[in-house]
Structures are given as C-alpha cells and as structure tokens.
C-alpha positions as CSV (number, residue, x, y, z in Angstrom):
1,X,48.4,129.9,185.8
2,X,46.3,130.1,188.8
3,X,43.6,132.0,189.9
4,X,43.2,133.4,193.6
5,X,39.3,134.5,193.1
6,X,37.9,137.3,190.7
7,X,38.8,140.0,193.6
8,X,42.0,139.1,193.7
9,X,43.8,140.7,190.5
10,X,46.8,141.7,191.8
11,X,48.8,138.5,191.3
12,X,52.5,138.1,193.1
13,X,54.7,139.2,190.6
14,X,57.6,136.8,192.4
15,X,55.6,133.7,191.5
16,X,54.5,134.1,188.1
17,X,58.6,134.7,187.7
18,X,59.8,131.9,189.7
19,X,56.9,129.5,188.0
20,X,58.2,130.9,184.2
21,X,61.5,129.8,185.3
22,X,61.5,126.5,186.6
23,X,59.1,124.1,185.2
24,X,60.2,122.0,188.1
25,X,58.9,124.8,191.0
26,X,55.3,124.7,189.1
27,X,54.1,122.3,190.9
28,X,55.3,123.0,194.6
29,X,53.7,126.4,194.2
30,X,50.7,125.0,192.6
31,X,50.2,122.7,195.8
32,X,51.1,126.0,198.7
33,X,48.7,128.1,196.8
34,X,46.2,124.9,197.0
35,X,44.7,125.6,200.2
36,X,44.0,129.2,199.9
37,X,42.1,129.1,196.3
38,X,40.2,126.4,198.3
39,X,39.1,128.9,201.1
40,X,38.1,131.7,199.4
41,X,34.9,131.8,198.2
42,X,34.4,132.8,194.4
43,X,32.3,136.0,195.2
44,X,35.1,136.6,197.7
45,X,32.3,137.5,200.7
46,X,32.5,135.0,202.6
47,X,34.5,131.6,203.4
48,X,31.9,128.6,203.2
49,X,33.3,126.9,205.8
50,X,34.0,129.6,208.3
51,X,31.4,132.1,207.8
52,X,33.9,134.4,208.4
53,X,34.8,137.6,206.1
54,X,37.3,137.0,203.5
55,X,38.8,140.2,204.0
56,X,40.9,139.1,206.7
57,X,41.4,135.0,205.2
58,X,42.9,136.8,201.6
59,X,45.2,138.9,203.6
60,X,46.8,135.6,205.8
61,X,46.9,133.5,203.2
62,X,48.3,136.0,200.5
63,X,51.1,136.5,203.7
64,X,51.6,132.5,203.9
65,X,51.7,132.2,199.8
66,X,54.2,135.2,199.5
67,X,56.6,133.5,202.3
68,X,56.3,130.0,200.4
69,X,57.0,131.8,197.4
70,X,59.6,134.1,198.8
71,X,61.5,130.9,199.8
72,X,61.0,129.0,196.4
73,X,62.1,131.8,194.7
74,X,65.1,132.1,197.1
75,X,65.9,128.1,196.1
76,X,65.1,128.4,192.3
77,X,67.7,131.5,192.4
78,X,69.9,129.2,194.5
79,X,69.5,126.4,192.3
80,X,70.3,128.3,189.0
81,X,73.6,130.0,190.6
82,X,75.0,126.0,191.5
83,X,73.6,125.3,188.1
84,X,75.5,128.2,186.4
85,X,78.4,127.3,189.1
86,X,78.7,123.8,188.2
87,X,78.5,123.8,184.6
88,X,81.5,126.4,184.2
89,X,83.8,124.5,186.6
90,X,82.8,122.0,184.6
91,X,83.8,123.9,181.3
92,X,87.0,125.4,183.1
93,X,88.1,121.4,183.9
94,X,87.1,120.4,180.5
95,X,89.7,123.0,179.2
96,X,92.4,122.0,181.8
97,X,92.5,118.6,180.6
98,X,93.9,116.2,177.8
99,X,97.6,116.6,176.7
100,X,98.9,118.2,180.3
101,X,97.2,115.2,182.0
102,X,98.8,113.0,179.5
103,X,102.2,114.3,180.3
104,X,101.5,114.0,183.7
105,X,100.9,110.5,183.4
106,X,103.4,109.9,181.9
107,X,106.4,111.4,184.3
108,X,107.4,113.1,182.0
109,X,108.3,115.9,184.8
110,X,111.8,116.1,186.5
111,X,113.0,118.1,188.9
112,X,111.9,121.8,189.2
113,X,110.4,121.4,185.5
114,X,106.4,122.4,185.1
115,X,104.5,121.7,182.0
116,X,100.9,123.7,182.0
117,X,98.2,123.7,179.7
118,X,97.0,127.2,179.5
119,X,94.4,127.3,177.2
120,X,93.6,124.1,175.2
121,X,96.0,125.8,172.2
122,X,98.1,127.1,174.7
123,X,101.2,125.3,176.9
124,X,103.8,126.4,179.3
125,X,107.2,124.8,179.8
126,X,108.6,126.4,182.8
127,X,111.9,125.6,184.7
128,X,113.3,126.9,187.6
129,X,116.9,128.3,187.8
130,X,118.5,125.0,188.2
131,X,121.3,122.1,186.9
132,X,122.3,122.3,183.0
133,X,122.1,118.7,183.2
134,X,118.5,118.4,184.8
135,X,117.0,120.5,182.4
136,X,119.0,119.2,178.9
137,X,117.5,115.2,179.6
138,X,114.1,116.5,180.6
139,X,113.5,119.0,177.9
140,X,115.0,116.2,175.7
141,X,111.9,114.0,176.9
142,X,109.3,116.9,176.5
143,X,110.3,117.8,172.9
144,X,109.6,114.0,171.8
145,X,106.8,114.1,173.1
146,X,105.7,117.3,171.8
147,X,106.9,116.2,168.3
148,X,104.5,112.4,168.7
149,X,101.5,114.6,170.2
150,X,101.6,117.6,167.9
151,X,103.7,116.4,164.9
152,X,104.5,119.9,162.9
153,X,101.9,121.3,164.1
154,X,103.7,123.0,167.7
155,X,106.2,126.2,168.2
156,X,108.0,126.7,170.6
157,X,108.4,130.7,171.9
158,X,111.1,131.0,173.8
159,X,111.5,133.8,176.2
160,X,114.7,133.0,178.0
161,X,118.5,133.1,176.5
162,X,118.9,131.3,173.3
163,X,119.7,127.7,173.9
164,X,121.2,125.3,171.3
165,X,120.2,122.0,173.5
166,X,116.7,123.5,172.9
167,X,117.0,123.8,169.2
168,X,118.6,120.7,168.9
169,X,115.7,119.2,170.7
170,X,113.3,120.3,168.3
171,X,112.9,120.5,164.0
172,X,114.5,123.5,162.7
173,X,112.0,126.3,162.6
174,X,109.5,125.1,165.5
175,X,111.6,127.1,167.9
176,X,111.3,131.1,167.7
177,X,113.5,133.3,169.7
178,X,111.7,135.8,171.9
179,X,113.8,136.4,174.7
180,X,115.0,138.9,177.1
181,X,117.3,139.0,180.0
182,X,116.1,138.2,183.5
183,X,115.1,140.3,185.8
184,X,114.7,143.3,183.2
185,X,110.9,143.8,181.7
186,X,110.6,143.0,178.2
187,X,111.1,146.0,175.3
188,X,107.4,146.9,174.2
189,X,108.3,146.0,170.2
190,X,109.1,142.8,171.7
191,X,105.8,142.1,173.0
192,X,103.5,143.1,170.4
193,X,106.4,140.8,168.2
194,X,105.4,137.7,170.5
195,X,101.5,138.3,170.3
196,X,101.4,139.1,166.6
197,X,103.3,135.6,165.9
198,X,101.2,133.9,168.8
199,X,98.3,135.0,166.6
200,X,99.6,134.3,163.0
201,X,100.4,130.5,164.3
202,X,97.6,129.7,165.8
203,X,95.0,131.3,163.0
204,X,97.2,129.4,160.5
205,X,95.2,126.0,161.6
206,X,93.1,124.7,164.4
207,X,95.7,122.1,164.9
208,X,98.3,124.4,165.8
209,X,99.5,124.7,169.3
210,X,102.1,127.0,170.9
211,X,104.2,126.0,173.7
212,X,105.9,129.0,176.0
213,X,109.4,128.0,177.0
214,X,111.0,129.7,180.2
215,X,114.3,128.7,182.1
216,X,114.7,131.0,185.1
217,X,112.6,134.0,185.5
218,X,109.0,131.8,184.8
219,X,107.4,135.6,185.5
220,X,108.1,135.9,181.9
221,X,105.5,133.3,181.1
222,X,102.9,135.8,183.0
223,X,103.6,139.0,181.0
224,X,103.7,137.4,177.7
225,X,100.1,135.3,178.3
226,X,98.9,139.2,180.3
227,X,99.8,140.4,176.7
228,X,98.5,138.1,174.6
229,X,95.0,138.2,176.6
230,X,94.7,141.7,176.4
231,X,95.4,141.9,172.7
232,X,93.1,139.2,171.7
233,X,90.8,141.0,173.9
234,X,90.1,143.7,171.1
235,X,88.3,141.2,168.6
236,X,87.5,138.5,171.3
237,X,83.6,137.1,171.4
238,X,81.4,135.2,174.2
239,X,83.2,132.3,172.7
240,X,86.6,132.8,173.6
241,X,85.3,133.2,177.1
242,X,87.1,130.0,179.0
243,X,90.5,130.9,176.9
244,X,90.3,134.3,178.7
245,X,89.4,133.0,181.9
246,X,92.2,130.2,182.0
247,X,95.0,132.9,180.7
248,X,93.7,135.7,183.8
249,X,94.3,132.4,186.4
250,X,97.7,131.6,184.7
251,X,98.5,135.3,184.6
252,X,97.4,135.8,188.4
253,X,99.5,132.7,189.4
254,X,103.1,133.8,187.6
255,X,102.9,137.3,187.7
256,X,103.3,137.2,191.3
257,X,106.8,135.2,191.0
258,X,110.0,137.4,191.6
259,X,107.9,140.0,189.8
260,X,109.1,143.8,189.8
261,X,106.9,146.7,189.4
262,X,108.4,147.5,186.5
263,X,107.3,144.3,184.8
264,X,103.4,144.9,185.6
265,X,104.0,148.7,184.7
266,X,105.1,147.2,181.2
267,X,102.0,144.9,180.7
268,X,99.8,148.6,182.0
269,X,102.0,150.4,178.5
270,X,101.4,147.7,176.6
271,X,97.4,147.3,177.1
272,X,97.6,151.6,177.0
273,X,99.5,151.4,173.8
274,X,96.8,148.6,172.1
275,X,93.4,151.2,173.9
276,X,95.2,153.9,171.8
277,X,95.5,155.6,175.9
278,X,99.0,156.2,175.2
279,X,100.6,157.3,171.6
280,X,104.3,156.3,170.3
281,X,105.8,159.4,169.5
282,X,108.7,159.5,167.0
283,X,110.8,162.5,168.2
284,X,112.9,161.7,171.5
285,X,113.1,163.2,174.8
286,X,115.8,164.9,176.8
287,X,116.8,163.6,180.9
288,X,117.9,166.6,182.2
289,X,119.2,165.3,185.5
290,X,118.2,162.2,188.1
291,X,117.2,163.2,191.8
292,X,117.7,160.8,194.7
293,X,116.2,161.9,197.7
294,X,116.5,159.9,201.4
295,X,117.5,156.6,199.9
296,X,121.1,154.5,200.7
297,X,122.4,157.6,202.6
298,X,126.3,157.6,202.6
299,X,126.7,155.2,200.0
300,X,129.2,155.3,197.0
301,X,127.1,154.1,194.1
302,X,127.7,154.2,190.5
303,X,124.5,155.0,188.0
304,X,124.3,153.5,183.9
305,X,121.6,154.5,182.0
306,X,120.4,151.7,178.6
307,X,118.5,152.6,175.8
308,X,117.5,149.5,174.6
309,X,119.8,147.1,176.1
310,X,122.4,149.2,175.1
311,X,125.0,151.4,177.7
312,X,124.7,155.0,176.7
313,X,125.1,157.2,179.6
314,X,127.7,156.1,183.0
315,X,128.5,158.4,186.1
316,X,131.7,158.0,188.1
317,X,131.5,157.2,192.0
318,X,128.7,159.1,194.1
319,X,128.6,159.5,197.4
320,X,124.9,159.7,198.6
321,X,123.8,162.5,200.4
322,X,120.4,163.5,202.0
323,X,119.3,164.5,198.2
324,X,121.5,164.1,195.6
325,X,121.2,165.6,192.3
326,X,123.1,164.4,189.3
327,X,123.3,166.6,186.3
328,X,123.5,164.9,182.9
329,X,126.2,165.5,180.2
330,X,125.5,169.0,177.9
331,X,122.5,169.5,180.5
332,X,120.4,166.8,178.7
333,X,120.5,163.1,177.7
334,X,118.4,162.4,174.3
335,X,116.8,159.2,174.9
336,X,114.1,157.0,172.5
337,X,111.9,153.9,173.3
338,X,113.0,151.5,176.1
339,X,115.5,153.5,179.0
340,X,116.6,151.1,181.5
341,X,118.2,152.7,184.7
342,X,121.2,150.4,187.1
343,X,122.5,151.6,190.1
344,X,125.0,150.1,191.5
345,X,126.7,149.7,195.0
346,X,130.6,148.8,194.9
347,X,132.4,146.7,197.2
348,X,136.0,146.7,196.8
349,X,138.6,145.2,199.3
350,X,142.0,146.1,198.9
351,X,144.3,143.5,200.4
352,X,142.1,140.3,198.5
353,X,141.9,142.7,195.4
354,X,137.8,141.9,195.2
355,X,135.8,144.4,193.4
356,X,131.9,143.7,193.7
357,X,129.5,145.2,191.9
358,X,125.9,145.0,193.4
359,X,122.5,146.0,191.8
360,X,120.1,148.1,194.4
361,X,118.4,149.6,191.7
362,X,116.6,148.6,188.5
363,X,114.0,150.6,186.8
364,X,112.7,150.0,183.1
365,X,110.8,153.1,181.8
C-alpha cells in the first residue's frame, strides 16, 4: 500500500477499503495519490520544488486525495450493487426459464389458459372462468405434454371442483384432489394437507415436479404457493433463496385477483398456526348472538351460519334496522374449527314467481 511521508500516519481509512475491495480501483488510486507523494518531501518540512511549508501542501492534497477517493469509493459501491443487481436478475431469469418457455413455444396456450413456472419444481395451470369446451381440448394438450416432459415424475394438485376430463387427462394417481369452493377461503386442515403432500412429492426425488391446477378462482393458486412458502420457510437455507423469491412474486401477482379479506386473513392463521402465535384448541366455543350495526338499512336479509362447509344454524327474514341484534338459538351456538357466515338479500317478485337469493355478505372465521 502506499505511503504519504513518515508524518503522515493517519491513512484514509476509505481508500485502504475501497483498494482491498477492487483489485481493479488499485491502480486509479495509485495514479491520484501519485502526485501528492511526489510533492511532499520525506522529512515533511519543506516541498523541494516550492520551498514552501508542507503544512499547508499535505492539507490540499489530502483534501484532493479524499475527493478522488470519495468518488472511487462512490463507483466501486456503485459498481458492486449492478454487480450484485445483475447477477440475481440473472439467477431469477435462469429460474424462470426451460419447460414454461417450451410450452410457450409451442402454443400450447388457448384462450384464457396460463401455464407459469413458479419455481423450477413448481408450475401453475390457471384458467379463467370460461367455455367447457375451451378448457377440455387445451388441458387435453397440456397433460400430454406434461406426461412427454415429466413422464411419472409430475402431480397434479388441484384446487378447484373435481373434474373427470382432468383425470381422464392424466394416469390414475398423478391427480390429487385439493379443492374448495370459490369464492370461500380454504379450511386450515386443508392447507397444511396441500403443503405436507407438496413436500412429501417433491422430497421423494429431484425429478419430481408439481403442477397447481385452478379453473375459476386462480386466487387459489396465490394462497396455496403463500402457504407452501411460509412453511418451507421453517427449515429453509440461503440456498432455497430464488425458490422463495419466485413464490413471493407469484404470491404478490394472484393474491391480488378477486381476493377477499378473508382469504389473506386465512394465509395470516395459517403462518400464526405454523410460528406456534396461535394454538388449536380442542374444546369449542359458544356465538352468543351476531350484531349488525349501520349496514344495508331497511333490508330483509336472511343469515346461515357453516361449520365446515356444513349448514348448521339459519334465521328467518330480518328486516335491518339502525343496529340489529340477533340472538342465537338456547342463547348460544357451539361451534368448532372453520365458521363460515352468508347473508343473504331476497328478491322475490310475485306476479313472475322469481325468488333471488343474493350474497352481500361472506365472512370465513
């Protein structure tokens, strides 16, 4: 390293930094300091060529070196951030590519149909609500070519209604039944069901892939992969790093489709449930009544209360007030796991004999 004079002992602690950094930036401070080790004379008295003090020459050209420095350092730091930058978007598309682009190439795709590699372990097929007859053809072409890719090696988790065209599309046993209807949030046991099979699959070999299949309601997609990332979190190391990353941008993307608060307050359980922040306790717990305060004012509604998909509890017609307080059955309503609450608004004109029923409330709990 260089010298500035036997005075001079306090060295710039910026440079020595920058220059054990960058091998590169050696030289470029090596040159700016050039001109000031050249100046100073060794007994630091007196400049040769100046006869002047060198008092006043070592405090300018410390100045000058610590603004050359200030600025390498500035572009070194620069330099490693695009560096740093580069080489994880670089990573990131790495992990994006392969089978989806092959797919892709392919035209594979029809109308309102997505296929998206997640992770490179990891796919999505996702179809909008759309034609029976769109969706039969296309998931026909996907499944061959899921079966030539992957062999035996896929599964398919499916998190919409049980379909026979997809079953017929695929060997028996590659397609595992997962789902839950749309627009509800999905029962907790049902979740840590889809991440402990996720898991089990894909641990069984590093040729095994798993494919998530949603028709309608693609939010689905989001909370099971917002799961599955936060339980693999628990034992996850620096090297599972860009699986993590790629599952948070998936998550970010379909969470935000036709998603209800419920569904992210579910994914919130979920993560409590696997920090041990919230407990499962096994005795059950009693709804004394439901309060509905300022909301559809003069409206005849009609309230159903689910405990686990199942109807356990319906009122007769209420007319809305300012608050209105509804008193359960016995003064209490035992209830145990998932409670799903529906109120409904009816509509019911007498001469065409038409009796609508329409949902203005849906809350999972």
């Amino acid at each position: 390293m260089p010298c500035l004079g036997k005075n001079n002992k306090n060295k710039n602690k910026n440079y020595y930094n920058h220059c054990c950094r960058k091998r590169s930036f050696e030289t470029e401070s090596y040159s700016s300091t050039a001109g000031c080790i050249n100046n100073i004379n060794e007994e630091g008295d007196f400049d040769k060529k100046t006869k002047q003090p060198t008092k006043h020459l070592k405090t300018k050209q410390k100045n000058k070196m610590n603004e050359n420095n200030n600025k390498n350092s500035a572009s070194s730091s620069g330099s490693e951030i695009n560096i740093l930058n580069n080489n994880l978007t670089t990573n990131i598309q790495h992990s994006l590519s392969g089978s989806a682009l092959e797919f892709n190439k392919n035209n594979l795709f029809g109308e309102g149909l997505q296929f998206v590699k997640i992770t490179e372990r990891i796919f999505a097929i996702l179809f909008h609500s759309g034609s029976d007859a769109i969706y039969r053809n296309n998931i026909k072409a996907i499944s061959e070519r899921l079966k030539k890719t992957f062999l035996d090696k896929y599964k398919i988790f499916n998190l919409s209604q049980k379909r026979s065209d997809l079953g017929r599309a695929n060997q028996q046993g590659n397609v595992l039944e997962f789902g839950w209807p749309e627009p509800l949030a999905p029962p907790l046991d049902r979740l840590c069901s889809i991440c402990k099979q996720l898991e089990n699959h894909l641990n069984c070999s590093k040729e095994n892939v798993a494919v998530i299949h949603c028709k309608g309601g693609i939010y689905r997609a989001g909370i099971v992969i917002a799961a599955f990332m936060n339980y693999t979190n628990i034992c996850a190391g620096e090297e599972n790093l860009p699986d993590r990353f790629s599952m948070k941008l998936f998550t970010e993307k379909y969470m935000e489709i036709n998603t209800q608060p419920s569904h992210k307050r579910y994914v919130n359980y979920f993560i409590n449930l696997l920090t041990g922040t919230t407990k499962v306790y096994p005795s059950p717990i009693f709804l004394l009544h439901i309060s509905l305060s300022k909301l559809f004012s003069g409206q005849t509604v009609k309230l159903k209360l689910y405990e686990r998909m199942k109807p356990i509890w319906s009122s007769g017609k209420i007319i809305l007030k300012e608050y209105t307080l509804i008193e359960m059955p016995g003064n209490k309503q035992s209830l145990r796991g998932d409670v799903l609450l529906k109120c409904y608004q009816s509509t019911t004109i007498i001469n065409n004999n038409i009796n609508e029923k329409t949902i203005i409330i849906s809350m999972s709990i």
